[in-house]
N, C-alpha and C positions, 0 to 999 in steps of 0.2 A: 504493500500500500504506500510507501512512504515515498517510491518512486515518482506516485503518481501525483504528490503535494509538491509544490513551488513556493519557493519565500516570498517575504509580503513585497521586497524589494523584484523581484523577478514579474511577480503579480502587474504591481505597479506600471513597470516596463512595456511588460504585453499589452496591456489595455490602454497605455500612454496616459498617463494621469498620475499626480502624486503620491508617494506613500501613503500622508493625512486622508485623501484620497479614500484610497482601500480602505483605511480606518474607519471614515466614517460612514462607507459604504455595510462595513463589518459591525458597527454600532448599531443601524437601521435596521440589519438581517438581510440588505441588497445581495450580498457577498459575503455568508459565514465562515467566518475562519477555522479552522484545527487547531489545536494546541498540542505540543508537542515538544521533547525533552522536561529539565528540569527547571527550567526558568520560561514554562511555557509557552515560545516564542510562537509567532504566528502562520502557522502555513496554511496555502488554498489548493483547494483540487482544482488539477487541469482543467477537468469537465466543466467545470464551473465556471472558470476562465474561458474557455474556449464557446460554453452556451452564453454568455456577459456579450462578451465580443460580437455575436451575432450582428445586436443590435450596433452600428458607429453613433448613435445620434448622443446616445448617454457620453459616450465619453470622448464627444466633440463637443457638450455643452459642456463638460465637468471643466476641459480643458480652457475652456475661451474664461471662464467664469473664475479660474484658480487668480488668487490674489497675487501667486507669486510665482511667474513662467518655470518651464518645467519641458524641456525637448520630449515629447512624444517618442515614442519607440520607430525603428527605422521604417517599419512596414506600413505605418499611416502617415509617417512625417517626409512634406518636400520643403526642403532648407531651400533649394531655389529654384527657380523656373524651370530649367532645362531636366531638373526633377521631378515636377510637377507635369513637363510634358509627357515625359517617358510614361509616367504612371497612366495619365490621359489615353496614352497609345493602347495602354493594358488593357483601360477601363473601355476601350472600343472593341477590342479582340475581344474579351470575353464576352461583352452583350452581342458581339457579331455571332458567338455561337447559341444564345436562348432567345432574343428578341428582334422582332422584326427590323429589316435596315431601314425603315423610318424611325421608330424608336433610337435604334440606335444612335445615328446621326444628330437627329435631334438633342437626345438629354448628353452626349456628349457634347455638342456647342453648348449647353445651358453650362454644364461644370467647369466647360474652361472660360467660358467669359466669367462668373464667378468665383475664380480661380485667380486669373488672368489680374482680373482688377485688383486683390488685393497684394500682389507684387507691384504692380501699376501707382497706385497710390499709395503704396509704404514705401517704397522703392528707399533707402537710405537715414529712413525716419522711422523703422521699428521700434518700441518704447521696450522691448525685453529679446523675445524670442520670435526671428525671421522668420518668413516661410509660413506654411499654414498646413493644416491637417487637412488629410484627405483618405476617406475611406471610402469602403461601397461592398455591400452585398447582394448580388445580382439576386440571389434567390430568393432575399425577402424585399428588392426590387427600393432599395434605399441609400442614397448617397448622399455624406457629411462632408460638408467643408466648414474651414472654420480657420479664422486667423488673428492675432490678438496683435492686430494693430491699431490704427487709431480711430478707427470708425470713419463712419459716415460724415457726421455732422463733423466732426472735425477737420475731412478731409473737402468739404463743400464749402467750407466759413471761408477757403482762401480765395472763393469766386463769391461769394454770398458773406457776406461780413453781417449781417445784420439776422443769419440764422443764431435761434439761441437754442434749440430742442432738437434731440433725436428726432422723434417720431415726424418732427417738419421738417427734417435733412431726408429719414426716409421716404417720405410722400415725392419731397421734390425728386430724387433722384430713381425715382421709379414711373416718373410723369413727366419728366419736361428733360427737352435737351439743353445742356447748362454753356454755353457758351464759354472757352477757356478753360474746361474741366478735359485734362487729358484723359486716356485719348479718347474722346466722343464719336472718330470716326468709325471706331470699331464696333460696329453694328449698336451703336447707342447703349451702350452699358448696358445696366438693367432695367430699362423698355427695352430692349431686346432680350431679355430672360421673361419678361412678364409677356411679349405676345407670345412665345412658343409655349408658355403656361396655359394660359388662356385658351389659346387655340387648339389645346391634347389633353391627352387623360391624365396627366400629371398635377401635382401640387410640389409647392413649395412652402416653407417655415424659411421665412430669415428673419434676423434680427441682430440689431448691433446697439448699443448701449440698451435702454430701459423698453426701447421702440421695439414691436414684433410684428409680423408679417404673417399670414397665411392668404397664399394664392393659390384657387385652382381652375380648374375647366370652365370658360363661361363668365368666369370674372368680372364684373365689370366695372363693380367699384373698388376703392383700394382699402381691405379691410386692417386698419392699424390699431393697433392696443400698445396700452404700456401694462411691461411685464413686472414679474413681481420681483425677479432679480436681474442685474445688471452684468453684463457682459463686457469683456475687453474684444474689441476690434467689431469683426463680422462672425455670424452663423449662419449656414444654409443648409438645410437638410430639403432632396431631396426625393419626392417617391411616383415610380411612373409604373402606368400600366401593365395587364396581366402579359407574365412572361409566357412565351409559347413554345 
């Protein structure tokens, strides 16, 4: 049995998220720990780790939301672009083999323009940890991004000065084309993530500081809330149609 237990540090790694992390997942009953030896210490069953993982969205929010940066494990983390594409290429081969090549094409443009942008406007002004999480599970048909840079609204205030709230940085920048806001010509940011929403059997969740987002099929006005916790940079998760 013992083989099949991993330390809380190994734990942690796997699922990219901190130690305290696990902890407090292990406090809730999210992720029950083992105790083991004489001083207790804490180990997790593989299975348990490997059923956790299924889901990316837990622990692409855990990640944006940690007070204090923390590199995700190699398998979800792109340090940089040309990382980020590779993975991209991945994330095409594999839905090239279970979903339709409309599906395909499509929610791949959706992740790399959501991708895309947050290199784009972090580009040399990351406040911790570069680069952004990206995971996906084709078979429960769910894709997390997530980047803990500086958001929206803070990255809109250098065209828009007179922006003071998330949730008006996210309206505008899912509504309007911003004049000066690089690069805009690249199929318009995200108005171009919300018409291919809109127009497929997909949704989206984003959110970045307090501001949250759920778009799906049919859309037509922009439903925003404020959330009940606060995020560093961006979140995107998201989930498209039945696989075939």
């Amino acid at each position: 049995m013992k083989h099949d237990l991993v330390s809380i540090g190994n734990a942690a790694q796997r699922l990219g998220v901190s130690i305290d992390t696990i902890r407090r997942w292990d406090a809730k009953g999210r992720l029950p720990s083992v105790r083991s030896g004489k001083r207790g210490h804490r180990y997790y069953r593989a299975s348990d780790i490997e059923q956790y993982s299924q889901d990316p969205e837990t622990p692409a929010l855990e990640w944006a939301r940690a007070t204090h940066g923390l590199e995700p494990s190699n398998d979800v983390y792109c340090k940089t672009r040309d990382v980020f594409a590779a993975r991209l290429e991945q994330l095409q081969s594999t839905l090239d083999r279970t979903a339709p090549l409309s599906t395909t094409s499509l929610i791949t443009a959706i992740a790399g323009e959501i991708g895309n942008n947050s290199f784009d406007h972090n580009l040399g002004n990351w406040p911790d940890i570069p680069g952004i999480f990206f995971s996906y599970t084709p078979r429960n048909k769910t894709i997390a991004l997530a980047d803990r840079g500086q958001g929206i609204l803070t990255t809109l205030k250098r065209v828009r000065p007179e922006l003071t709230r998330p949730d008006e940085a996210l309206k505008l920048a899912f509504t309007e084309t911003i004049s000066g806001r690089h690069p805009e010509t690249r199929g318009n940011g995200l108005k171009f993530v919300r018409s291919i929403i809109t127009d497929n059997p997909f949704t989206l969740s984003f959110q970045t500081g307090n501001a949250y987002l759920y778009l799906q099929q049919h859309e037509e006005n922009l439903p925003i809330q404020l959330a009940k916790t606060t995020i560093r940079g961006c979140l995107a998760i998201i989930r498209f149609g039945e696989v075939v």
